[in-house]
DRENSE-468502 format. One record per residue: residue in one letter; x, y, z of N, C-alpha, C in turn. Coordinates in pm, whole numbers, plus 32768, in hexadecimal, padded with zeros to 4 digits. Layout:
! residues N
aXYZXYZXYZ
...
This chain:
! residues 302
x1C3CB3D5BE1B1C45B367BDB91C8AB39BBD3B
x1CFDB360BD0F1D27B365BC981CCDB36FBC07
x1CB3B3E9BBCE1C62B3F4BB611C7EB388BAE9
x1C1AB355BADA1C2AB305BA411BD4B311B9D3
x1C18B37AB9741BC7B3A2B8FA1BD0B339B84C
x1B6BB344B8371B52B2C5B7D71B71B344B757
x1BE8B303B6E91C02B366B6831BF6B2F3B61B
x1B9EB331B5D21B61B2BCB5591B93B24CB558
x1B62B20BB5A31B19B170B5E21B89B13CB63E
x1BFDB19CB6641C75B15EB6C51C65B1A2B732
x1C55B139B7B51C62B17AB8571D26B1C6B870
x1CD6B219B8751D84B274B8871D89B29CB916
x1DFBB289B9551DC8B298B9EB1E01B33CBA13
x1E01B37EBA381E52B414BA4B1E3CB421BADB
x1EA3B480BB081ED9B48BBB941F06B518BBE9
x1F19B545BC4E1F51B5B1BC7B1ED9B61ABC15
x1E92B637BBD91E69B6B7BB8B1E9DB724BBBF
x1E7CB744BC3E1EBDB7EABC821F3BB806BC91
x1F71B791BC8E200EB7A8BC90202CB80ABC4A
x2093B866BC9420E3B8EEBC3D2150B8A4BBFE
x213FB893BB7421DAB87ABB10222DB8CEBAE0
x21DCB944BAB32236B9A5BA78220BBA2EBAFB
x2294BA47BB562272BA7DBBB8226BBB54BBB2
x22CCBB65BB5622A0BBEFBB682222BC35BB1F
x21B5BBCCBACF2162BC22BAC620C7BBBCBB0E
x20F1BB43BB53208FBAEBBBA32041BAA4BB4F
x204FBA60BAE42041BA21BA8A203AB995BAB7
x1FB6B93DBAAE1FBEB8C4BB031FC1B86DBAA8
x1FCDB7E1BAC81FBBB759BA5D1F50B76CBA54
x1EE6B776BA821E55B783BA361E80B7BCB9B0
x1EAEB842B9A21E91B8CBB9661EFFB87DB8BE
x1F58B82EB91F1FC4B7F9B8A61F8CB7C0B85E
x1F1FB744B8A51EDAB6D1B8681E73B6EEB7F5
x1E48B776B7FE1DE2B813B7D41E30B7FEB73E
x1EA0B83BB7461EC3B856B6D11EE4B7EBB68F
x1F26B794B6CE1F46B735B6491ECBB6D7B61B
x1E58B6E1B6581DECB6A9B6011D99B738B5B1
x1DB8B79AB5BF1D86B7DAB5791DD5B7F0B4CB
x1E5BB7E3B4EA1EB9B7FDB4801EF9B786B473
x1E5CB6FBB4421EBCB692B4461EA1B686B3D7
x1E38B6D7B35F1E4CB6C3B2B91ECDB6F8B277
x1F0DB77EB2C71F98B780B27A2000B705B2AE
x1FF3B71EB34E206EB6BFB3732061B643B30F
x2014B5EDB3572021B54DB31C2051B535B29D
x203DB590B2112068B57AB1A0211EB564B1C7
x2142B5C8B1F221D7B5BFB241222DB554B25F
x21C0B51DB2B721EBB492B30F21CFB40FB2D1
x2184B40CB2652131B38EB25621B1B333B1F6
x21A3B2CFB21B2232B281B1D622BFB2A3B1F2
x22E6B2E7B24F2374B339B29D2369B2E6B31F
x23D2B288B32123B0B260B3D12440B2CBB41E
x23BBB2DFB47D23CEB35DB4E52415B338B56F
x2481B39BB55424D4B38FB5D82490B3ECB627
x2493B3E7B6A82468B42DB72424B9B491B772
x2483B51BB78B24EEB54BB7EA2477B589B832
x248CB51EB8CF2438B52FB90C2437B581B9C2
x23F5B5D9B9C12421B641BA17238DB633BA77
x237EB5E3BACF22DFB5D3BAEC22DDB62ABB71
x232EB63EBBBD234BB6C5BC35235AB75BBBE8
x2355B76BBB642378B7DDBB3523E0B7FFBB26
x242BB845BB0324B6B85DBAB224FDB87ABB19
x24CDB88DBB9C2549B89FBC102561B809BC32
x24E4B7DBBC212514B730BC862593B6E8BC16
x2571B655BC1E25D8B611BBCA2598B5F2BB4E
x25DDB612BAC725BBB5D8BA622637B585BA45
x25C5B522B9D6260FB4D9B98925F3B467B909
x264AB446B8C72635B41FB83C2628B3A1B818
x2596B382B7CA2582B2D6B7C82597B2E9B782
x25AAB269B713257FB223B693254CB1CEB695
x256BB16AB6FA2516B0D2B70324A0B0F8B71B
x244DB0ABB725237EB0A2B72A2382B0C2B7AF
x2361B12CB7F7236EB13FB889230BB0C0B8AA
x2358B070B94B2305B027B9792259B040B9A3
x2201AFE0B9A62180B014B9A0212CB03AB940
x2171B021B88F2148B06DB83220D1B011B817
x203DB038B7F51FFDB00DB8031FDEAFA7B73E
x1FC1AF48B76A1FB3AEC7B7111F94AEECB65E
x1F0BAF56B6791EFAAF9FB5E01F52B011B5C5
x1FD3B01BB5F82022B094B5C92077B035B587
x207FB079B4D920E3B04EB494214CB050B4C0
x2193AFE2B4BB223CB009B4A72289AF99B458
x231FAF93B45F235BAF60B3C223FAAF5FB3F3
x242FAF0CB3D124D3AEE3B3E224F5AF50B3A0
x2558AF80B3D52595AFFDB35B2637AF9FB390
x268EAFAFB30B2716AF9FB3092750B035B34B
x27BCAFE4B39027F4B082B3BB2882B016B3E4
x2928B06CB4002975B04DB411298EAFFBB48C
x2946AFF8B4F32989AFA0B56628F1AF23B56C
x28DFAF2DB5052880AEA1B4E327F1AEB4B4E8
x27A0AEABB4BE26DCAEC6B48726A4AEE0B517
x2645AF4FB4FC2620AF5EB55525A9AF95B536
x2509AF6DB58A24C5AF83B572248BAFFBB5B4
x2426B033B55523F7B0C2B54A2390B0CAB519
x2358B145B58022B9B159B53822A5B1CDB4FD
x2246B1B1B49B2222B1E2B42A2193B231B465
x218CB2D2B43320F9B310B47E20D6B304B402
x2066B29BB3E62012B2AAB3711F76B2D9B369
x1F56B2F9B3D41EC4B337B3F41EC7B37DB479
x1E3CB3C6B4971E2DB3FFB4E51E2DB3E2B574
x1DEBB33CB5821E04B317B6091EA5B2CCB645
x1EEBB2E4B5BB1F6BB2E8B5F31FC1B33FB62B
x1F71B3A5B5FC1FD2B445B5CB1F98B47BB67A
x1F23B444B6951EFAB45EB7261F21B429B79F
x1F4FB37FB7631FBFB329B7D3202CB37EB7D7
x207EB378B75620F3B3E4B77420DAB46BB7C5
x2096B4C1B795208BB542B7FF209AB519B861
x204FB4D9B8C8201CB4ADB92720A7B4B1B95B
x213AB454B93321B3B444B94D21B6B4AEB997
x21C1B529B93721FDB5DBB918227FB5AEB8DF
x2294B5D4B8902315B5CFB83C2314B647B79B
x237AB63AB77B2399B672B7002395B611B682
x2343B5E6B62A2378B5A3B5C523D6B5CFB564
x2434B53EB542249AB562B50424AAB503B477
x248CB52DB40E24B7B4B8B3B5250EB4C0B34E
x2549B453B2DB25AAB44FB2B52560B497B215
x25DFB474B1C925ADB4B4B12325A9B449B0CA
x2554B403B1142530B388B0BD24CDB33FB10B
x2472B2D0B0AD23F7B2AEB0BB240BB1EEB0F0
x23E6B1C8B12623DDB15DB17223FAB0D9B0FD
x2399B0DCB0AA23A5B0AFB01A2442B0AAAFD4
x249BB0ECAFEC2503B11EAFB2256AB14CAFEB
x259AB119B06C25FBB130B0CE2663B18FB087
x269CB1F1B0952717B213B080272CB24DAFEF
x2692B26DAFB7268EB279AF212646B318AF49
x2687B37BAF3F264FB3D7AF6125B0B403AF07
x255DB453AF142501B4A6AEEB2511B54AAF28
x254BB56EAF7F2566B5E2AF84260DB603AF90
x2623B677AFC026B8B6B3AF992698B713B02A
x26CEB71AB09126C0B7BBB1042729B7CEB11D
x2733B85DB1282796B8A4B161276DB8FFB1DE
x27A4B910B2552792B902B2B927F5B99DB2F6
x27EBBA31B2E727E9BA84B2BA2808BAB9B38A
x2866BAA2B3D8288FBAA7B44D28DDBB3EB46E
x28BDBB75B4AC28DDBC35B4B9293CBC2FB53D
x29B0BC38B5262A29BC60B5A529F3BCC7B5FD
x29D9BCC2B64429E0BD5EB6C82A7FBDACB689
x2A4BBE55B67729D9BE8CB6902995BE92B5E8
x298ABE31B59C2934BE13B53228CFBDD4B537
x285CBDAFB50527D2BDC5B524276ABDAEB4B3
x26F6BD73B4C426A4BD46B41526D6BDB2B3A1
x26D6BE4AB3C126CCBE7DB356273CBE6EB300
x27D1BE48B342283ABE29B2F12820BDA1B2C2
x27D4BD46B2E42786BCD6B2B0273CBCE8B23C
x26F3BD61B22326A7BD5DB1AE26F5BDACB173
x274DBDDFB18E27BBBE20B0F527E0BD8FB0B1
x2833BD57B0F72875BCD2B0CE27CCBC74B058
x278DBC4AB0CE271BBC11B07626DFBC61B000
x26F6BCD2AFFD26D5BCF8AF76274CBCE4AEFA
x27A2BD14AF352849BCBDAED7282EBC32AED0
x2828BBF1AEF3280CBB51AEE1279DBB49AEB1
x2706BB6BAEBD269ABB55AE6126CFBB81ADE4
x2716BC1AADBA2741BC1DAD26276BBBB2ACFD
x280EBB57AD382848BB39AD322810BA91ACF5
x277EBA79AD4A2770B9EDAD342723B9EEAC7F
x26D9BA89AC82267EBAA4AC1026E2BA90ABB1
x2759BACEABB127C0BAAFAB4527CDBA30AB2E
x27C3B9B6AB6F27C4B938AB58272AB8FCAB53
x26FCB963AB292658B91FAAFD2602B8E6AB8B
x2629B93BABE425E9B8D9AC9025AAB933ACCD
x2526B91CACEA24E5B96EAD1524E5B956ADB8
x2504B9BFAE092522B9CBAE9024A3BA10AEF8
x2492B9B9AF5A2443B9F4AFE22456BA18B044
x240CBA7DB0692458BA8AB0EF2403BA73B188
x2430BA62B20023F3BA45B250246DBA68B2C5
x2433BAD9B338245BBAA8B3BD248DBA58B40A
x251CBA47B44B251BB9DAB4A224C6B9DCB51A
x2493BA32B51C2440BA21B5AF249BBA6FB61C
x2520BA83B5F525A9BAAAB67F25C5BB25B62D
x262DBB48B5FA266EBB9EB5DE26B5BB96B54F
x2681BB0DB51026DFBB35B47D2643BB16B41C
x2655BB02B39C263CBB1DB3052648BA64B2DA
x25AFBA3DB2AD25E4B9B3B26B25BEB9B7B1D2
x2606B999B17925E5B995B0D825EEB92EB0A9
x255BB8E7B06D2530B88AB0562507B88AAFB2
x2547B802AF742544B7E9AF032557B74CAED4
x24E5B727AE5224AFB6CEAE1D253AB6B5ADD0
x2584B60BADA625B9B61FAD4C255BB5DDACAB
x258CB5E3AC662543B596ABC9252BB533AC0F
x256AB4D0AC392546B44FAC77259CB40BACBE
x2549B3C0ACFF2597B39CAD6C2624B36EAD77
x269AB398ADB42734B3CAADB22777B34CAE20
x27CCB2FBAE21280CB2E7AEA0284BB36BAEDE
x283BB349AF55281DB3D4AFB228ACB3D3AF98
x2935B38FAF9F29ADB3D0AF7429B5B411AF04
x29ADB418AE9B297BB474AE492958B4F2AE6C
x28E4B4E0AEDA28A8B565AF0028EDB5D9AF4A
x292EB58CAFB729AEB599B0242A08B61CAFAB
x2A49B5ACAF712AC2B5E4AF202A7EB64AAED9
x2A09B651AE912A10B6E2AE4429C1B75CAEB8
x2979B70EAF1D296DB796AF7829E2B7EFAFAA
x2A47B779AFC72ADDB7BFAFE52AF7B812AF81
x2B10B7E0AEF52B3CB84AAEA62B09B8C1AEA8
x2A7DB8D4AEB42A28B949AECB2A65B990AF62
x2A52B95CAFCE2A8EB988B0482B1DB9D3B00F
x2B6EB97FAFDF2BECB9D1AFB92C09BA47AF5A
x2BC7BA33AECC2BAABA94AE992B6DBB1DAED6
x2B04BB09AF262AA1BB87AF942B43BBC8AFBE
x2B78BB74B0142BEBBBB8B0762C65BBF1B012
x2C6CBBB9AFA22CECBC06AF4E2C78BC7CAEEE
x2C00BC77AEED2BD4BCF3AED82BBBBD59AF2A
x2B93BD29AF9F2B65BD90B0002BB6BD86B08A
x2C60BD8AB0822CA3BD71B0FC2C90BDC7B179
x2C65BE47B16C2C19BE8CB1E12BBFBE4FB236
x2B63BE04B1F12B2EBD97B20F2AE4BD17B23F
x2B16BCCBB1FB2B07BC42B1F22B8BBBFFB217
x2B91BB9FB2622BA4BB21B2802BB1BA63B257
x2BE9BA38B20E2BCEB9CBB1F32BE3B946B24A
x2C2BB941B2B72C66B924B3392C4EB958B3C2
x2C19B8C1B41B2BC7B8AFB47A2C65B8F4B4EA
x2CB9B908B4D42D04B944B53D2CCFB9ADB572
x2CDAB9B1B5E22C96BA2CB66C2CEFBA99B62D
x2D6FBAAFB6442DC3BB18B6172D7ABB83B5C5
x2D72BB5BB5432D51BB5FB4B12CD4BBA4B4A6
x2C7BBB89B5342BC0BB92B4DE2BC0BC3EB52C
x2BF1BC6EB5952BC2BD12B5B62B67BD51B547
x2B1ABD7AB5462AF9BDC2B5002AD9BDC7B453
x2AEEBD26B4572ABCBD10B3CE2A8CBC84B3ED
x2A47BC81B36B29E4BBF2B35C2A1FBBA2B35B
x2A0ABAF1B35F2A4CBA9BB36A29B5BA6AB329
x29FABA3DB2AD2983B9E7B21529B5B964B237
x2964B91BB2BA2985B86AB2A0293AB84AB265
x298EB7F6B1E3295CB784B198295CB706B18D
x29A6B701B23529A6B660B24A2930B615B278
x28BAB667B2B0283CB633B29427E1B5CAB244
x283FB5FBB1CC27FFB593B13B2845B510B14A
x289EB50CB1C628E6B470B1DE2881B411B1E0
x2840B37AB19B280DB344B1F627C2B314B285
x283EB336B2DA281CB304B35127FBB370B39C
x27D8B3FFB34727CDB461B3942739B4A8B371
x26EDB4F6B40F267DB4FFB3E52660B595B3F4
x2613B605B3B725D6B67BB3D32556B685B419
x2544B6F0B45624ADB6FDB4C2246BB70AB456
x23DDB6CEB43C2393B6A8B40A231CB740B3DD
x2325B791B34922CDB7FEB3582247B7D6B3E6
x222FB857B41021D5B86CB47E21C8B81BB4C2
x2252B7C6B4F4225FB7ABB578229EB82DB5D4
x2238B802B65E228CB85BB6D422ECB851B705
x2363B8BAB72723B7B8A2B75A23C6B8C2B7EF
x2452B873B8132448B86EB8B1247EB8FAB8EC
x242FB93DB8ED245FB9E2B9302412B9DBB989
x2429BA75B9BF23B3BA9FBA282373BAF8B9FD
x2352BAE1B96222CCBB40B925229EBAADB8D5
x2264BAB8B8C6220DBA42B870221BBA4EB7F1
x22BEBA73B7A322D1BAA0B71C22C1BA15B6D1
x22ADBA3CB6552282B9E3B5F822D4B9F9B563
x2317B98AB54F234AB98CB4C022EBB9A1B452
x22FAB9EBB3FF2289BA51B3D222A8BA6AB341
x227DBA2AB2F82274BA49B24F2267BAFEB248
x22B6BB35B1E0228ABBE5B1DC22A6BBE9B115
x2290BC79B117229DBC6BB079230DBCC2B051
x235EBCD1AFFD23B3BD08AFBC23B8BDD1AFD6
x232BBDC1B0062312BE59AFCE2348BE7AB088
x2308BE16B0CF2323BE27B15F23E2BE3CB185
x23EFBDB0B14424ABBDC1B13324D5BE3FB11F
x24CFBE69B0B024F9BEF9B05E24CABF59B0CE
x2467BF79B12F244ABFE7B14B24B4BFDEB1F0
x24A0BF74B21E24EABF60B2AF2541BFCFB2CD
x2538C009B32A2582C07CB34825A3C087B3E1
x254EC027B415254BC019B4D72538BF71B4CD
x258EBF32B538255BBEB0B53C24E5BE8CB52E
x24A5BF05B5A0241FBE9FB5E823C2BE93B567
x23A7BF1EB5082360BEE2B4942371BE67B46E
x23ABBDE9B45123BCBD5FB44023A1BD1FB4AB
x2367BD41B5202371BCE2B5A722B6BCF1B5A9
x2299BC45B5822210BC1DB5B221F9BBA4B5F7
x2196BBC1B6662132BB8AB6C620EFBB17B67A
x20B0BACAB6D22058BA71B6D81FF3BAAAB69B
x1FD2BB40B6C81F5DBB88B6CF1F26BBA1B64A
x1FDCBBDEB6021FC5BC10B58A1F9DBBADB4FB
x1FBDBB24B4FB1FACBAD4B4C11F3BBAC4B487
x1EC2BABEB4AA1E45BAACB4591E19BB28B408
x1E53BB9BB4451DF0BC15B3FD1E6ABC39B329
x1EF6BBCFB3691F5BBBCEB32F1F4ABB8AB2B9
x1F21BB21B2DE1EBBBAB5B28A1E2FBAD5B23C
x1DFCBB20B2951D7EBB39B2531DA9BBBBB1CD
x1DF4BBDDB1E51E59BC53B1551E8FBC17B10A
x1EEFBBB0B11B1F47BB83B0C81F45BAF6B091
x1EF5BABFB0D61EFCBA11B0C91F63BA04B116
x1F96B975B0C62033B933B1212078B96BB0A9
x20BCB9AAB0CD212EBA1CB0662198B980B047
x21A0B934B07621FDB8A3B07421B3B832AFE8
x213CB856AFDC2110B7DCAFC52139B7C3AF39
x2178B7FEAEF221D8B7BEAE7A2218B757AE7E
x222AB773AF2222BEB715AF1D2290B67CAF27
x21E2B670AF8121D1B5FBAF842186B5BCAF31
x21A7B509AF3921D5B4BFAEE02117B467AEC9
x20D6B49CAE362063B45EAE552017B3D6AEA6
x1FB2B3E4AEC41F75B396AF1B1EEFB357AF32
x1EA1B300AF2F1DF9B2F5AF221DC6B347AF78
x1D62B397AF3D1D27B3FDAFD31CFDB394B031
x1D01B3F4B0A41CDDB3EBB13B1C3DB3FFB166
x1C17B380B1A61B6EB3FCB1DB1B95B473B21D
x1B36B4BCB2241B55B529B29B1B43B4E7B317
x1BB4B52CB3571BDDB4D1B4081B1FB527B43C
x1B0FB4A7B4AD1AB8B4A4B4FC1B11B49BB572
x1AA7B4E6B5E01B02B4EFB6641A79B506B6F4
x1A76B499B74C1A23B475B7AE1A48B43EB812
x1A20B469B8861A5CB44BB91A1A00B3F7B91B
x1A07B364B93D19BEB2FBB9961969B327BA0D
x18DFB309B9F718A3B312BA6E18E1B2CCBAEF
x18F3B2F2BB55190DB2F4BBDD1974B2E3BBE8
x19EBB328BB9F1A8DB310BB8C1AAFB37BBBAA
């Protein structure tokens, strides 16, 4: 019988638990479903008012993935969602605003992805990312040279910068502006920054998505801050075959990087990560009425 667990006062239905998702270390949807209700006081601040595109990999990163935006069919009746404007005409999208949503979604398996702006305010940014991409044979740590040039770089313009894991192989730097920006605005001066990095540091950096160009140096996209474009969501999982996790770290972590894998964290590592640091992010998010603390109960005979 299909398990159905009651998450403060919503029947959430969940499925497959043993299923292997992330296959080289045997990591099941149970174990997925594990973490994201455990690390759903950092996530949700993240998600809450961002309607969330999907990249959904439910065979695991060998089977087929692929990328919603619309309300996947089936979305159940109390899950927010909201017309968002977008170029080939409105389209509706859901919004993870609590826990028994954040548990429908898992359930999917996917990556959340959201934009730099708040539901309230289409296209009016609140954040600024740069998206910090390492050419073979370059690698995070030429990622955190660059992100430390660009954190100076933003401090010189009075902007205080974060950093966080993609979860894959590059560096994301995350930043608040004074107030909320049309995201063209944002676009255009992340570029300038992207360009400036590469005429300072042409060994390098990259400002251009050409294949040619990226060997061995970073590629700083700032077309992220487009509107219609979205980033993996801090401490969402990504679709590998380790159960890596986009992962808030601190400055001191940046600066020391000397081997990739120091920057490469687990599912696993997340709470004990948390229990040290807080959400190393939570500057960035945008106040809110507190939350009860989530309650979480399996239905008798479900």
């Amino acid at each position: 019988m299909t398990p159905i667990t009651e998450v403060e006062g919503r029947r959430v239905v969940l499925s497959n638990l043993e299923k292997v998702i992330h296959p080289a270390t045997g990591f099941t949807k149970g174990e997925l479903l594990h973490y994201y209700a455990t690390t759903a006081d950092a996530l949700l601040p993240h998600l809450r008012d961002r309607p969330v595109s999907f990249l959904r990999y439910p065979d695991g990163p060998d089977g087929q993935l692929f990328f919603a935006k619309n309300m996947p069919p089936g979305t159940p009746d109390w899950v927010t969602t909201a017309h968002v404007p977008r170029s080939e005409g409105p389209a509706r999208m859901v919004l993870i605003q609590d826990l028994p949503s954040l548990m429908w979604a898992a359930n999917l398996v996917t990556e959340f992805h959201t934009p730099q702006w708040l539901i309230d305010a289409p296209g009016e940014a609140d954040r600024l990312v740069l998206d910090l991409d390492p050419g073979h044979p370059a690698t995070i740590v030429e990622c955190c040279e660059v992100a430390l040039w660009l954190r100076d770089r933003l401090a010189a313009d009075g902007i205080e910068a974060y950093a966080k894991t993609s979860g894959s192989k590059g560096l994301h730097l995350l930043a608040a502006p004074a107030a909320l920006t049309p995201s063209g605005e944002i676009t255009a001066y992340a570029k300038e920054l992207a360009v400036e990095a590469e005429r300072t540091l042409p060994h390098l950096v990259v400002h251009r998505m050409t294949r040619s160009l990226r060997p061995g140096k970073v590629f700083v996209d700032y077309s992220q801050n487009a509107a219609r474009k979205t980033t993996a969501t801090p401490y969402t999982l990504r679709a590998r075959r380790e159960p890596t996790v986009s992962t808030p770290v601190t400055w001191e972590e940046v600066a020391g990087c000397t081997e990739p894998g120091q920057l490469t964290f687990g599912a696993g590592d997340i709470e004990s990560r948390l229990d040290t640091y807080g959400d190393l992010l939570s500057p960035l998010v945008p106040p809110h009425p507190p939350q009860e603390k989530p309650s979480f109960q399996r239905i008798p005979g479900c």
